[in-house]
N, CA, C and O of each residue as an XYZ file, in Angstrom:
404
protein
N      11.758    -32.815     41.955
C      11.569    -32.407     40.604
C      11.119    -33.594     39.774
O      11.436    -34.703     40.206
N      10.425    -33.526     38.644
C       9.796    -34.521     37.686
C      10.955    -34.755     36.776
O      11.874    -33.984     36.502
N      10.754    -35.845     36.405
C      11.810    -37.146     35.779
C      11.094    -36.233     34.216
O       9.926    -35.855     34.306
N      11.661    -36.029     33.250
C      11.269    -36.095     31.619
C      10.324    -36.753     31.256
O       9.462    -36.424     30.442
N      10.451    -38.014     32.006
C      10.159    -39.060     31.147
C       8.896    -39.450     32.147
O       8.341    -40.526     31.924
N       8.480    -38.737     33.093
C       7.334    -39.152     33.330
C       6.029    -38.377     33.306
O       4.885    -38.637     33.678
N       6.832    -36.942     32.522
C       5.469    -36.258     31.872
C       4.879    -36.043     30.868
O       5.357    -35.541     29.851
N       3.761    -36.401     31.039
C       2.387    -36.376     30.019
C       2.866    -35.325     28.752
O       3.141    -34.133     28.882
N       2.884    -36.202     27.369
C       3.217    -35.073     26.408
C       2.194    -34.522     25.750
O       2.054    -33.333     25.466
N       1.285    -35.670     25.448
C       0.141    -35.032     25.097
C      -1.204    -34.774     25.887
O      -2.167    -35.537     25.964
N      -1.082    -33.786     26.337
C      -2.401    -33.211     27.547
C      -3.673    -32.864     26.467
O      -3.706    -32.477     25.299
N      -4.615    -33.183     27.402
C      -5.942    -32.773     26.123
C      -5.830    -31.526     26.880
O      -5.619    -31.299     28.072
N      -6.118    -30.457     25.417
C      -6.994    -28.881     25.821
C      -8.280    -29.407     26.031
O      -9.043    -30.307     25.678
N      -8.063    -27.514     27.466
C      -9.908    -27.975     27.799
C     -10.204    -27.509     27.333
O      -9.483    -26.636     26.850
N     -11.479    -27.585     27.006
C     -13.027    -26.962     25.702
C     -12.774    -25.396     26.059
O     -12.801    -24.543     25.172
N     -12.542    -25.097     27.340
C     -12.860    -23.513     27.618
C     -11.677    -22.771     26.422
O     -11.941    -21.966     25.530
N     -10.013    -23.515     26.876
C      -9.239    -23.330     26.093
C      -9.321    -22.747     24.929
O      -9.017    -21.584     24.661
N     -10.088    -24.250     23.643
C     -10.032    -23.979     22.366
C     -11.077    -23.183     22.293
O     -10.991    -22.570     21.230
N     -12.239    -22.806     23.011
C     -13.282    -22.133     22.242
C     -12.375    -20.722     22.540
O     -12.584    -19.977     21.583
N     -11.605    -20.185     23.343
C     -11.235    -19.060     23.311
C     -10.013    -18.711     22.385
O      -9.569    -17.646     21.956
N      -9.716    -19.771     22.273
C      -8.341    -19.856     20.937
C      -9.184    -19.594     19.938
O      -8.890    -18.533     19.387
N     -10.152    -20.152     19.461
C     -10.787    -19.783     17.956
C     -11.581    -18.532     18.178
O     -11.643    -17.863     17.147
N     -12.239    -17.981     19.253
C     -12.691    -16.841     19.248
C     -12.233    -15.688     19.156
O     -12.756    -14.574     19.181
N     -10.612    -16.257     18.983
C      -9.606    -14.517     18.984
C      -8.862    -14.636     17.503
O      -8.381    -13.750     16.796
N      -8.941    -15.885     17.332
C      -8.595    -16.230     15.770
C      -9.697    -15.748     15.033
O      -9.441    -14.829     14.256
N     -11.011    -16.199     15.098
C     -12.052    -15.385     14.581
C     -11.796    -14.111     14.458
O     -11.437    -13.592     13.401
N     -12.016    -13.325     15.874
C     -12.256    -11.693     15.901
C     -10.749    -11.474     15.296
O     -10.789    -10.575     14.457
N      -9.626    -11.934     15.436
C      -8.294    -11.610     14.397
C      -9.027    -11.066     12.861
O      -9.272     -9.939     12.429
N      -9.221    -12.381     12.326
C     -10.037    -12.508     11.180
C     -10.605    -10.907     10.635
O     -10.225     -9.925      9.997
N     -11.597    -11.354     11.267
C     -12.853    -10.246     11.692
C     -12.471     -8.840     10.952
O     -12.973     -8.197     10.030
N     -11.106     -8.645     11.978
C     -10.456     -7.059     12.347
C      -9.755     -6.754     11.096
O      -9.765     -5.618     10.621
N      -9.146     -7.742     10.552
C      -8.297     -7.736      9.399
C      -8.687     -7.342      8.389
O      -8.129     -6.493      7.694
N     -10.336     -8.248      8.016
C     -10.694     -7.906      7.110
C     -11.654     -6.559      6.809
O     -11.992     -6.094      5.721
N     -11.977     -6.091      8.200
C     -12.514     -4.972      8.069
C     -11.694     -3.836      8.131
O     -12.302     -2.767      8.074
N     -10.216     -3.774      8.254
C      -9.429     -2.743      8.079
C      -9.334     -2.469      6.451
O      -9.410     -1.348      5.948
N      -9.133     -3.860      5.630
C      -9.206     -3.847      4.153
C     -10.453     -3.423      4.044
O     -10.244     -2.567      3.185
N     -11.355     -3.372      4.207
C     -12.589     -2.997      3.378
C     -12.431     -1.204      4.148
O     -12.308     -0.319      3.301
N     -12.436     -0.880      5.193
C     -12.169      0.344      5.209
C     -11.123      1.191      4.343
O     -11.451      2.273      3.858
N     -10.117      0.759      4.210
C      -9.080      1.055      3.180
C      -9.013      0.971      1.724
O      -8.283      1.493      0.881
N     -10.041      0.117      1.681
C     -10.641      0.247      0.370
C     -11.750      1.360     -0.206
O     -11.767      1.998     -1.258
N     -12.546      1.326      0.777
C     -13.542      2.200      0.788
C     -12.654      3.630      0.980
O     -13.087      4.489      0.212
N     -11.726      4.020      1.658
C     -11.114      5.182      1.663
C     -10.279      5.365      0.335
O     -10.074      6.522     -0.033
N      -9.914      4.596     -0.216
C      -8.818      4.772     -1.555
C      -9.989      5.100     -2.664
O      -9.793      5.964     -3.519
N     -11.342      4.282     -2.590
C     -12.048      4.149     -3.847
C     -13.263      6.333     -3.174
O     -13.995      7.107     -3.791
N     -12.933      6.301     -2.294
C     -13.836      7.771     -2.403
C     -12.680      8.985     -2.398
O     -13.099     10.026     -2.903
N     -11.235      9.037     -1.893
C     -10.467      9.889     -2.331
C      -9.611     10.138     -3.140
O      -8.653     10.887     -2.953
N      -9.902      9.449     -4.269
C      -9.473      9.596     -5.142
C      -9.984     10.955     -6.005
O     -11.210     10.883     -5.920
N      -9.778     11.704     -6.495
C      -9.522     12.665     -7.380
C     -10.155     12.331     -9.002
O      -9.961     11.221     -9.499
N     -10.705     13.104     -9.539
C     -11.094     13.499    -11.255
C     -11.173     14.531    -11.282
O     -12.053     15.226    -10.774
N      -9.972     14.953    -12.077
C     -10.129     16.626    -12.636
C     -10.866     16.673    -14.044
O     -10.708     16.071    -15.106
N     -11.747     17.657    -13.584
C     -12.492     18.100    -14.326
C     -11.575     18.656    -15.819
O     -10.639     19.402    -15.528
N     -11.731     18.402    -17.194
C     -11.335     18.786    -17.995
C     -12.345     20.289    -18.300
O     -13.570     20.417    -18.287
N     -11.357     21.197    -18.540
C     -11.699     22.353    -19.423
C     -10.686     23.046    -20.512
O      -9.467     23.203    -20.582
N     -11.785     23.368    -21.301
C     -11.339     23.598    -22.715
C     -10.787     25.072    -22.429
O     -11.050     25.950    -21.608
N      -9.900     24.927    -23.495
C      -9.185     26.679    -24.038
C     -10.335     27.227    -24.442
O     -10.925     26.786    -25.429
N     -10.872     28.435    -23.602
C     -11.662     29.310    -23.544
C     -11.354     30.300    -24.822
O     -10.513     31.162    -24.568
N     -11.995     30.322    -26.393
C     -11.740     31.282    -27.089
C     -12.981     32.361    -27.284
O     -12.865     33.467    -27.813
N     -14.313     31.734    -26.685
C     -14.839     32.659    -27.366
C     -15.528     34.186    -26.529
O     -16.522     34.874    -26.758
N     -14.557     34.245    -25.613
C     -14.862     35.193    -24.565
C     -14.458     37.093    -25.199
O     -13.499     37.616    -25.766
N     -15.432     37.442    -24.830
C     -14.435     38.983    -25.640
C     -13.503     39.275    -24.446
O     -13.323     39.036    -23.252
N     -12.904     40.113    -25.789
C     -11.244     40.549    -24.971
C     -11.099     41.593    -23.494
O     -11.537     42.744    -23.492
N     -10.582     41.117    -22.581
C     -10.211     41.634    -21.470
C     -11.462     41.834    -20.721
O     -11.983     42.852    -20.265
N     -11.938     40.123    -20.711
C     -13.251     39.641    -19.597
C     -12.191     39.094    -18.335
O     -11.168     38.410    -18.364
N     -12.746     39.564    -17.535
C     -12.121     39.033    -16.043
C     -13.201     37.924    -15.728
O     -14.389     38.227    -15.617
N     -12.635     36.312    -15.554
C     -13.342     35.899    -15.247
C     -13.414     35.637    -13.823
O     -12.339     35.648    -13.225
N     -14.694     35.353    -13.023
C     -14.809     35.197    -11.503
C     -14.539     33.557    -11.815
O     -13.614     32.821    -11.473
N     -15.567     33.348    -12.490
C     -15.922     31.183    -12.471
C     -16.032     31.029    -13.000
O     -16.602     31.769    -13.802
N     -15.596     29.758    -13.279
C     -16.130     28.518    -14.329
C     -16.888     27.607    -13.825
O     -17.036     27.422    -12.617
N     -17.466     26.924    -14.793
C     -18.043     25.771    -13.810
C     -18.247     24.955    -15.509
O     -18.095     25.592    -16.551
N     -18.527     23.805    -15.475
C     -18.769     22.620    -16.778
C     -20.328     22.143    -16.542
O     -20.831     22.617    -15.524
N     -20.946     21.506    -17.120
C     -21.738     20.698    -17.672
C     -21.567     19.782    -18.471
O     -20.560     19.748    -19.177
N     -22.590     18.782    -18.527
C     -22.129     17.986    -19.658
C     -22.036     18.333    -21.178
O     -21.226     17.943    -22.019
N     -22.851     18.980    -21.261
C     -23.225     19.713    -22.937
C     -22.584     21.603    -22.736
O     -22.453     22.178    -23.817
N     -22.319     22.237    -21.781
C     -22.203     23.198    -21.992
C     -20.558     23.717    -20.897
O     -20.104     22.916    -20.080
N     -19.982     24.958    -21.090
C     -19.201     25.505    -20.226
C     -19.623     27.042    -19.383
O     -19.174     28.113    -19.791
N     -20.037     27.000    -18.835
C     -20.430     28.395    -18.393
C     -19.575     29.581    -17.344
O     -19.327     29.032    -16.270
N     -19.265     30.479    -17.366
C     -18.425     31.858    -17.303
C     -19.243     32.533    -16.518
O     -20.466     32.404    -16.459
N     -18.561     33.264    -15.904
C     -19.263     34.441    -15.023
C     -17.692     35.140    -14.765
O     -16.636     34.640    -14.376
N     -18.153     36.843    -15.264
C     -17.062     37.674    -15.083
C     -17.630     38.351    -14.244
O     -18.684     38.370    -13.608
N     -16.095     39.292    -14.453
C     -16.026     40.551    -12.639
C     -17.281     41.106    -13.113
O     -18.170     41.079    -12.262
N     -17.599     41.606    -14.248
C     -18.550     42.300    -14.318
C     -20.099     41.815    -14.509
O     -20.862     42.261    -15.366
N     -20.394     40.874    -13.600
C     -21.581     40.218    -13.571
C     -22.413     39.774    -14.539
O     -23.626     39.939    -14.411
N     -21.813     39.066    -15.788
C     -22.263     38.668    -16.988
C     -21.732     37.256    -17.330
O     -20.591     36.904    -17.627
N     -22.993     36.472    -17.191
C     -23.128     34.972    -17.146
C     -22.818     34.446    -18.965
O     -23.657     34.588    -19.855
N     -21.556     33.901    -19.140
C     -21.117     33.564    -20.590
C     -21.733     31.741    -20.702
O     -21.193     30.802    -20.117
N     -22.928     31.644    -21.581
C     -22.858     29.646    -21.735
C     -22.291     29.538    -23.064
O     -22.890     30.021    -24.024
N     -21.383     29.049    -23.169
C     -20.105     28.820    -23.980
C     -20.506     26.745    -24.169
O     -21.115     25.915    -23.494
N     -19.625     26.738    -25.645
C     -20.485     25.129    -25.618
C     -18.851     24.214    -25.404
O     -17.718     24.671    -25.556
N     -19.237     22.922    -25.038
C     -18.680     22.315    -24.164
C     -16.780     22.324    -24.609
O     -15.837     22.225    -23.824
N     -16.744     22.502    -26.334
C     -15.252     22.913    -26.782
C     -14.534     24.054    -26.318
O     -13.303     24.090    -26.321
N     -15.410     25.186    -25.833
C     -15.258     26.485    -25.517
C     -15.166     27.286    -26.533
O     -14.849     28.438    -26.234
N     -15.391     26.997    -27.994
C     -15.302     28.090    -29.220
C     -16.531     28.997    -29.479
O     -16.576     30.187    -29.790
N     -17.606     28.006    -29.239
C     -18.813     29.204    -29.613
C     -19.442     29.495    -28.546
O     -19.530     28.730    -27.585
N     -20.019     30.806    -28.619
C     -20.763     31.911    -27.444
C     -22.255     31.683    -28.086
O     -22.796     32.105    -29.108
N     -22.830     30.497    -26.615
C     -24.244     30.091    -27.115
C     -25.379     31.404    -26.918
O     -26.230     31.846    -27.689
N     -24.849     31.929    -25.084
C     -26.157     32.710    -24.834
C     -25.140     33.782    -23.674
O     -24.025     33.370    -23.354
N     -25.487     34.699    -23.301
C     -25.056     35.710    -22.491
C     -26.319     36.272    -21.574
O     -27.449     36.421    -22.041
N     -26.000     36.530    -20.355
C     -27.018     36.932    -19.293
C     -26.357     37.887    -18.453
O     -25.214     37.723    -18.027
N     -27.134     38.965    -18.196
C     -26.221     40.210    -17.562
C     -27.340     39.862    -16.176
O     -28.502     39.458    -16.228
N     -26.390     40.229    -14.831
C     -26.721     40.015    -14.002
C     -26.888     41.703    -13.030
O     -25.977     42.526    -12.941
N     -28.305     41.853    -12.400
C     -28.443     43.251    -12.035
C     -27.828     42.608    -10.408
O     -27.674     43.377     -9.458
């Protein structure tokens, strides 16, 4: 068996060694930071904006509506009974009406 004291403490690494030590430290790197940018990219596209809509007043009474849908300048309606309401973006005034055959 070897004496303590007669082995080499400081051994040089061989080149093959360190280049493969920094090449997994690299691709470490690498992996890390492309999990953050994926996770970023997933937080910043599922995120959610609900659409604001206004209290609908200017609809006549006992319209069933099918849809809504918004615009920037307008709100537009479509009831059971196939009549397209463009209502303006507060929802108080009834701009135009379109009956659908």
């Amino acid at each position: 068996m070897t004496d303590q004291s007669e082995v080499i403490a400081d051994l040089a690494e061989p080149a093959n060694l360190r280049f493969l030590r920094r090449l997994v430290t690299t691709l470490t790197a690498t992996m890390i930071l492309g999990l953050v940018a994926i996770f970023t990219v997933l937080v910043i596209r599922l995120q959610t904006t609900n659409a604001v809509f206004p209290e609908i007043l200017a609809l006549p009474k006992k319209t069933e509506v099918l849809s809504i849908s918004r615009t920037s300048s307008e709100v537009i309606v479509i009831s059971q009974e196939k009549i397209i309401f463009v209502l303006s973006v507060d929802g108080k005034n009834l701009l135009q009406t379109f009956q659908i055959e």
